[in-house]
C-alpha positions as CSV (number, residue, x, y, z in Angstrom):
1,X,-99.5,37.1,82.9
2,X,-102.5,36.4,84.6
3,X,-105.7,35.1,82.6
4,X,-107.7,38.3,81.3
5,X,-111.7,37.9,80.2
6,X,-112.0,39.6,77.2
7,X,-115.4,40.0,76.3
8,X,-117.5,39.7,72.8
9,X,-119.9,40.6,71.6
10,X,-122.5,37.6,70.4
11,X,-125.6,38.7,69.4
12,X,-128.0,40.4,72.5
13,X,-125.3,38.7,75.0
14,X,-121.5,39.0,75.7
15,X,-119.2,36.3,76.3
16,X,-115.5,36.3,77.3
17,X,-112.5,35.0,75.5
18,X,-109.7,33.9,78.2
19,X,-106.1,34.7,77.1
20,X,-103.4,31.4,77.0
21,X,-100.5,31.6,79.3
22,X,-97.2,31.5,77.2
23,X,-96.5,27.8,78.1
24,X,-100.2,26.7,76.8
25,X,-99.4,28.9,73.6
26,X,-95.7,26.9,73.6
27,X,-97.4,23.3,73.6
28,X,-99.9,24.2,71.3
29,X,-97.3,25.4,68.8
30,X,-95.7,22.3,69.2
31,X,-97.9,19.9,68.5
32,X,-99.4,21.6,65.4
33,X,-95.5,21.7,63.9
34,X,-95.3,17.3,64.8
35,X,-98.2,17.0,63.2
36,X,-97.1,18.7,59.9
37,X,-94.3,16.7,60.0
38,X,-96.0,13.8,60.6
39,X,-98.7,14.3,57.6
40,X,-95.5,15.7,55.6
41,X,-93.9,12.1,56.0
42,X,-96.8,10.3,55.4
43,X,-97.6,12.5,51.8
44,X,-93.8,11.2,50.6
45,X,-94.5,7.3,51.6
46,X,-98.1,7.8,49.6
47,X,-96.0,9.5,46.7
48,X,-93.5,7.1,46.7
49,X,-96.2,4.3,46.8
50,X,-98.0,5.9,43.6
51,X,-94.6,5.8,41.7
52,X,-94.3,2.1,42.1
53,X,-98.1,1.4,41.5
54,X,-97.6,3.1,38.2
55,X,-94.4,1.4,37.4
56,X,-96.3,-2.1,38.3
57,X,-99.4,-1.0,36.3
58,X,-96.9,-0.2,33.0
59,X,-95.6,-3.5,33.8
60,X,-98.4,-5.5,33.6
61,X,-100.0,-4.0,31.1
62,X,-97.3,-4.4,29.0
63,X,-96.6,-7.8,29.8
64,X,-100.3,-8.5,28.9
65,X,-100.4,-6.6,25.8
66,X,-96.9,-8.4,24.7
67,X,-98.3,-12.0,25.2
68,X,-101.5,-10.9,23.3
69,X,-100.1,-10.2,20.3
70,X,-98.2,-13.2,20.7
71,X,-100.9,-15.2,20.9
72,X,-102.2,-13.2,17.7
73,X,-99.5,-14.2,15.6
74,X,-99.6,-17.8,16.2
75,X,-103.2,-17.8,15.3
76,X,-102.0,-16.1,12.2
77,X,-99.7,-18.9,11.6
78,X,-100.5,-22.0,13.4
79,X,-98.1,-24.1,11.2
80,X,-94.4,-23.9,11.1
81,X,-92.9,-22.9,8.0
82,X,-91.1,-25.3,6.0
83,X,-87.9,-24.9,5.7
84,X,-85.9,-24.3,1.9
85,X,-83.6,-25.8,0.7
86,X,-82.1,-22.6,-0.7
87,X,-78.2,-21.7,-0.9
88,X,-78.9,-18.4,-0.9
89,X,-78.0,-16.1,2.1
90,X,-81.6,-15.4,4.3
91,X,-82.9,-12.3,6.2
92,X,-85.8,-10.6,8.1
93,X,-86.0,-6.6,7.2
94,X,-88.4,-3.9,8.2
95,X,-88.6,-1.4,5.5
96,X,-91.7,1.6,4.3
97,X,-92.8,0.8,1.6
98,X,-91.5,3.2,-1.2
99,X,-92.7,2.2,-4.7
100,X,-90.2,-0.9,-5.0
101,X,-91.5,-4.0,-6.0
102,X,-91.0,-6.4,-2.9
103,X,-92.1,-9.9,-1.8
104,X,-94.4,-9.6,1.1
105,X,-95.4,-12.7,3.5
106,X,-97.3,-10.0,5.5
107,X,-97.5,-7.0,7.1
108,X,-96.1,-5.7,10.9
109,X,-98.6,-3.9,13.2
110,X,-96.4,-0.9,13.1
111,X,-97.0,-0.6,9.5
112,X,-94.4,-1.7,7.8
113,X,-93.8,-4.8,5.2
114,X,-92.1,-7.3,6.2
115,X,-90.4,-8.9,3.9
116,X,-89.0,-12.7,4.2
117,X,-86.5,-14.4,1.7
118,X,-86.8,-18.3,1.8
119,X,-85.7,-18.4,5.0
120,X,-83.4,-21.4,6.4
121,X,-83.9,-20.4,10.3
122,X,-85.5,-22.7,12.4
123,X,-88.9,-22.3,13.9
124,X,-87.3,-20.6,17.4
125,X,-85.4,-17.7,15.8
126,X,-88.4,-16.8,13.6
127,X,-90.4,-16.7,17.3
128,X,-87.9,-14.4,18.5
129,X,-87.9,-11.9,15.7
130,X,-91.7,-11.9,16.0
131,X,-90.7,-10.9,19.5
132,X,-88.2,-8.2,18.4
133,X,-91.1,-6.7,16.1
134,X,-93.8,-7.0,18.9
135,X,-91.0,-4.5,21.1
136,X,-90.8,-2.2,18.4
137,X,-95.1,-2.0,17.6
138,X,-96.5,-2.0,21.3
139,X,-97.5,1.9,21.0
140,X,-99.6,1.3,23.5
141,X,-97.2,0.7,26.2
142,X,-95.6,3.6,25.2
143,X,-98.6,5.9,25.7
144,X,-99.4,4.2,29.4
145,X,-95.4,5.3,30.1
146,X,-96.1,9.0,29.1
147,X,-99.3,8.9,31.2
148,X,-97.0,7.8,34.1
149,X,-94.4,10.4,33.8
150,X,-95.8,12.7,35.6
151,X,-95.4,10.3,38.5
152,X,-92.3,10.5,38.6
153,X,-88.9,12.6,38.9
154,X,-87.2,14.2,36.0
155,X,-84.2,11.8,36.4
156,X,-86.3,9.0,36.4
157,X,-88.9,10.8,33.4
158,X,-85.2,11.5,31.3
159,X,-84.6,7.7,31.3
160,X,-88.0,6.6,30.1
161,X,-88.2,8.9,27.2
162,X,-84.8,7.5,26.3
163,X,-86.0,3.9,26.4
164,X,-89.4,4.3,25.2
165,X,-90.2,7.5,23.1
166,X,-87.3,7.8,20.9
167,X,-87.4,4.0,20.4
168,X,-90.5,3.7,17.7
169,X,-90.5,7.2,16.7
170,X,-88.4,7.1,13.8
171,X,-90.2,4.2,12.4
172,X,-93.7,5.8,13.1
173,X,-92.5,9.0,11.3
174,X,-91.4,7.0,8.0
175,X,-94.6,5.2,8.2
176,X,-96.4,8.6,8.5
177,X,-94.7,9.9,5.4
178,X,-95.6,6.3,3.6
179,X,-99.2,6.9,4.4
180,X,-99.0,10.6,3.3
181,X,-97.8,9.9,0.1
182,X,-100.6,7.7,-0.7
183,X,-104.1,7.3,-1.7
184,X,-106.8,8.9,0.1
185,X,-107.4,5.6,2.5
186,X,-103.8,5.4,3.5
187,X,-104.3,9.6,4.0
188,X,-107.0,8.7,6.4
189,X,-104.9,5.7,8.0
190,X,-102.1,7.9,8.6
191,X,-104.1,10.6,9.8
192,X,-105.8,8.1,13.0
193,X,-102.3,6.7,13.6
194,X,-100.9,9.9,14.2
195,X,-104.0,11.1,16.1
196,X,-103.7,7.9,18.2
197,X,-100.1,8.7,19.2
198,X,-100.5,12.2,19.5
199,X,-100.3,11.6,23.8
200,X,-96.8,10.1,23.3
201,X,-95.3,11.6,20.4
202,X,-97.3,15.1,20.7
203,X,-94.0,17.0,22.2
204,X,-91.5,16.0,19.9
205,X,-90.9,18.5,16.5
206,X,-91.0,15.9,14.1
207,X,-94.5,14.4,15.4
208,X,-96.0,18.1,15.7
209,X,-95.6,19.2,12.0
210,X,-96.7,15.7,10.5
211,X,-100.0,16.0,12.4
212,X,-100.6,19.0,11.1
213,X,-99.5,18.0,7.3
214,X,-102.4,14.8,8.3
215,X,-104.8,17.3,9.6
216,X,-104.7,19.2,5.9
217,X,-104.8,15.8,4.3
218,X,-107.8,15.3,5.9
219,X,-108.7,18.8,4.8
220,X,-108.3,18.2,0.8
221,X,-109.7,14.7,0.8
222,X,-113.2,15.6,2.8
223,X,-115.9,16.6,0.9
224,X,-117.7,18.4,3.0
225,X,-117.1,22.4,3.8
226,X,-117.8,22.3,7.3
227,X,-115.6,19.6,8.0
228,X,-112.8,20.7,5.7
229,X,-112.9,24.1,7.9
230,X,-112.9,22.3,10.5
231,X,-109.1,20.0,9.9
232,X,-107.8,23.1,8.7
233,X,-108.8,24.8,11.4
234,X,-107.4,22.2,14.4
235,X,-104.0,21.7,11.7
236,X,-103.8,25.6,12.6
237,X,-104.1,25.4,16.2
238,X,-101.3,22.9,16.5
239,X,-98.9,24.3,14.6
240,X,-99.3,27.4,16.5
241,X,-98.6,26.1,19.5
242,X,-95.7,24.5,18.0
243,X,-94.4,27.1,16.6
244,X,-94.2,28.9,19.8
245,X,-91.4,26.1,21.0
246,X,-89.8,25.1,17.5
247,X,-90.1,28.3,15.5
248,X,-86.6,27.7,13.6
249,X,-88.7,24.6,12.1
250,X,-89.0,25.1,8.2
251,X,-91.4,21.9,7.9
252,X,-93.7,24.0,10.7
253,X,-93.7,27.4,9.2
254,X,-94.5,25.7,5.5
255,X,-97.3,23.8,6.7
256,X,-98.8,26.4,8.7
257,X,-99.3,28.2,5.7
258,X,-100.6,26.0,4.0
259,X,-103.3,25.2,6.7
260,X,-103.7,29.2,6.6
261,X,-104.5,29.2,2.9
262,X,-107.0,26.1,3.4
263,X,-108.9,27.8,5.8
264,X,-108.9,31.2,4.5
265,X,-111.4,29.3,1.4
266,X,-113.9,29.2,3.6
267,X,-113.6,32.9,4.7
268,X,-114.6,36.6,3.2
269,X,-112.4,38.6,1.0
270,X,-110.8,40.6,3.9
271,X,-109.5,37.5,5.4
272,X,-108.5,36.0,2.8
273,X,-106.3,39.1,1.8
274,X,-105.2,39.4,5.3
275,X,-104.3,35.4,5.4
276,X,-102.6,36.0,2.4
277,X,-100.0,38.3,4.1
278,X,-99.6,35.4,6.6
279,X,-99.2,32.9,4.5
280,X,-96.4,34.8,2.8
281,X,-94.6,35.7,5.9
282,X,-94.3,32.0,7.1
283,X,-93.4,30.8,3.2
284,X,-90.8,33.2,3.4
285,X,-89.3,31.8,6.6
286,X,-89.7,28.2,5.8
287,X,-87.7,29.2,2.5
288,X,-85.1,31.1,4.9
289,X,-84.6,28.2,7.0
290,X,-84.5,25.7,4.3
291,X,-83.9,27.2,0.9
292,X,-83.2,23.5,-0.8
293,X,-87.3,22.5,0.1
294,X,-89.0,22.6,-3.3
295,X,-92.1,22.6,-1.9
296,X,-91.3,25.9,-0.1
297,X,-90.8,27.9,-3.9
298,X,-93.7,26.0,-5.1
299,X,-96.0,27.3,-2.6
300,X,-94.7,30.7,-3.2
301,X,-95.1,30.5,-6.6
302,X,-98.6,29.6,-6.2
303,X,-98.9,32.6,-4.2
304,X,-97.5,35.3,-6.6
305,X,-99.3,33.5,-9.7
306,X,-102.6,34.1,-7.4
307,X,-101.4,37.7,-6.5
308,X,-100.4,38.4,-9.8
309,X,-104.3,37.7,-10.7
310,X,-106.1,39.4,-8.1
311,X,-109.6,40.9,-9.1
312,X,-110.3,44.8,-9.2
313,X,-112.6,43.7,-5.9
314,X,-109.6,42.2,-4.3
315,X,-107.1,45.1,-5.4
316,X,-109.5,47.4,-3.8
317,X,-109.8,45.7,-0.8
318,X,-106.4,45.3,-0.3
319,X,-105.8,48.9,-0.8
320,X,-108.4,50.1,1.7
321,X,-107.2,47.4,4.7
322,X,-103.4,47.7,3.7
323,X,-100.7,50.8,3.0
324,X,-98.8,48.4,0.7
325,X,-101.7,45.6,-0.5
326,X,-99.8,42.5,-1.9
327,X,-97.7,42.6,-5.1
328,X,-96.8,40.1,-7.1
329,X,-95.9,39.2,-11.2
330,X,-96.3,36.3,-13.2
331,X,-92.7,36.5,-13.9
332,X,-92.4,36.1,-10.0
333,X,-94.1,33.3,-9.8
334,X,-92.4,31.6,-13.1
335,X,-88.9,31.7,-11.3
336,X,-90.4,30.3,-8.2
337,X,-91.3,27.2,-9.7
338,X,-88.2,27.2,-12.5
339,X,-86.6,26.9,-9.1
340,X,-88.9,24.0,-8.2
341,X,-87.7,22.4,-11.2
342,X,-84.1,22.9,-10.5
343,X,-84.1,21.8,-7.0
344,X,-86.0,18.5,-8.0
345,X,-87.1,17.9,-11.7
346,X,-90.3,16.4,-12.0
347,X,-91.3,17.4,-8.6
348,X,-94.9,18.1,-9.4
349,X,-97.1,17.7,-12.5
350,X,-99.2,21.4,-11.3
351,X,-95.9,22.8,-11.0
352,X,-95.1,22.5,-15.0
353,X,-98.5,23.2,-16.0
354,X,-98.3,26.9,-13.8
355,X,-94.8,27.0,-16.0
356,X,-96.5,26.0,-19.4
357,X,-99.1,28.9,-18.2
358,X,-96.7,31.4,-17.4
359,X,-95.1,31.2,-20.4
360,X,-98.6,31.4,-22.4
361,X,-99.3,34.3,-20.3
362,X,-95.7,36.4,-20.9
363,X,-96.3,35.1,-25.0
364,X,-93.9,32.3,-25.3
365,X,-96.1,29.9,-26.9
366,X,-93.0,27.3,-27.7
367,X,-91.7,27.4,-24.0
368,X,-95.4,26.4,-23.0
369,X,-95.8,23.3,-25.5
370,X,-92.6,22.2,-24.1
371,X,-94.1,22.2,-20.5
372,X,-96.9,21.1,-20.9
373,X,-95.6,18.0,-22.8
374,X,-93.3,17.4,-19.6
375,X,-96.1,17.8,-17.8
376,X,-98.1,15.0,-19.4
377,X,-95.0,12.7,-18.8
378,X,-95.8,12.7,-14.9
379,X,-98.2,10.8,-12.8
380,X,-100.9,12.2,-11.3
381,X,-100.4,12.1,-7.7
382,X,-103.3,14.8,-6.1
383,X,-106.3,16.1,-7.3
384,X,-105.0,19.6,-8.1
């Protein structure tokens, strides 16, 4: 095919185009397809060299890191310990604390006491358990390994999880529950060590809902209103997003409700009506999944005692947003926490003072003396 001038049109002039002969066209075809192959070869060797960088980088780190606290601990104890001359038999546990008086020579940086009979090792052994617990406390490394996973294949991302993730997140979990049941500073400890491992823990069920049980610690120990809205309202985002992957979690649907009622105190009658259908729906659910949780019934007593005493405002309301506005008895509620009671006597001091009220409230005076003397037999453990 012979060469044809096309013309076009550029501005005031014309100018011609010449058409390629199918061999030109051939070549030219050719060497664009060697050169996406060659780019395509040289993107795999640069991918492959990232993977290793990121391996080496996780390495070193974590070499570094490792001999740090190393170093740390034999500041802590630049003298050997002497050795007893006890019979006895000697060990080394890790254990959350729990309310049991122990003997404590100190405290691991994952959180948990450490505590050491008179021990008849030598010096060496005790170095390599101080070893043993720098493995299990260097969250750090952990969180550099998740930030490299993405690096890497699923094969290879399936065996790091297994080595890495699972590894320290049982004991982070039990430390997270030892910090909730606290006082308001280990509240506020558990609440940053949770937010600190929230990168390498924050896909696992377990991790999700505790965050969000932090984030309305945070929520009842704050004082001011902006910033109690504010952990209620991030504790609320989480779980829904949860919830989306884990919704046949009991411990997710109880404490998004909870979250729900927190932040509905800072809203205006309608929502707090409408958040009040929420919070029952999820209460319910939780209580479906996991009928044996007392803390399920208790919140859902709370919820009929608060129905059951809803102003002629609120009734109104109700009745003009909803077909069927919430209903609720004070006998509902008394079962609820009766069942509290049965699942787990003594589980909360507010929970027999609502019983002592109900009782007052339906005229059994002698009923509420009784629970309200139980009451007083229990520790105070929150502010309600």
């Amino acid at each position: 095919v012979p060469r044809a001038p096309v013309p076009v049109e550029v501005g005031d002039g014309a100018a011609s185009v010449p058409l390629l002969q199918p061999e030109e066209l051939l070549e030219r075809l050719d060497f664009v397809l060697r050169n996406i192959a060659e780019l395509r070869r040289e993107v795999e060797e640069l991918r492959g060299s990232l993977q290793r960088l990121a391996a080496e980088i996780v390495s070193e780190v974590r070499s570094h890191l490792e001999e740090t606290q190393r170093a740390t601990r034999r500041r802590r104890f630049p003298f050997p310990r002497e050795r007893s001359d006890s019979t006895g038999s000697s060990s080394i546990y890790f254990t959350a604390s729990s309310g049991a008086a122990n003997t404590d020579d100190g405290e691991s940086e994952g959180g948990y006491t450490t505590a050491n009979a008179e021990s008849d090792y030598d010096r060496e052994s005790e170095r390599e358990s101080e070893e043993a617990e720098d493995e299990v406390s260097c969250e750090t490394v952990r969180t550099a390994r998740r930030d490299s996973l993405d690096l890497v294949n699923e094969d290879e991302a399936h065996f790091l999880l297994d080595s890495s993730l699972e590894e320290g997140l049982s004991q982070l979990l039990l430390q997270a529950d030892r910090l909730h049941d606290g006082d308001e500073q280990e509240k506020r400890e558990g609440f940053q060590l949770l937010l600190n491992n929230k990168l390498a823990y924050g896909s696992q069920k377990d991790f999700a809902w505790r965050l969000a049980r932090a984030h309305s610690d945070m929520c009842e120990i704050t004082q001011e209103a902006e910033e109690k809205r504010s952990y209620a309202s991030d504790g609320k985002e989480e779980l829904e997003v949860a919830l989306r992957k884990w919704d046949q979690s009991a411990e997710c649907h109880q404490w998004y409700a909870v979250l729900c009622g927190q932040l509905s105190e800072h809203e205006s009658i309608q929502k707090r009506i409408q958040t009040g259908y929420v919070f029952k729906e999820h209460i319910d659910r939780a209580i479906e999944l996991k009928p044996e949780d007392p803390k399920s019934h208790y919140l859902l007593g709370r919820w009929c005692y608060q129905v059951s005493h809803l102003g002629w405002l609120e009734k109104k309301t109700a009745s003009a947003l909803f077909e069927a506005p919430p209903t609720a008895t004070v006998q509902d509620a008394l079962q609820n926490f009766l069942r509290v009671e049965e699942l787990s006597p003594g589980y909360s001091k507010a929970g027999r003072v609502y019983i002592a009220k109900c009782y007052k409230e339906l005229g059994n005076s002698p009923a509420a003396a009784l629970w309200l003397s139980l009451a007083s037999e229990l520790p105070a453990r929150t502010k309600e």
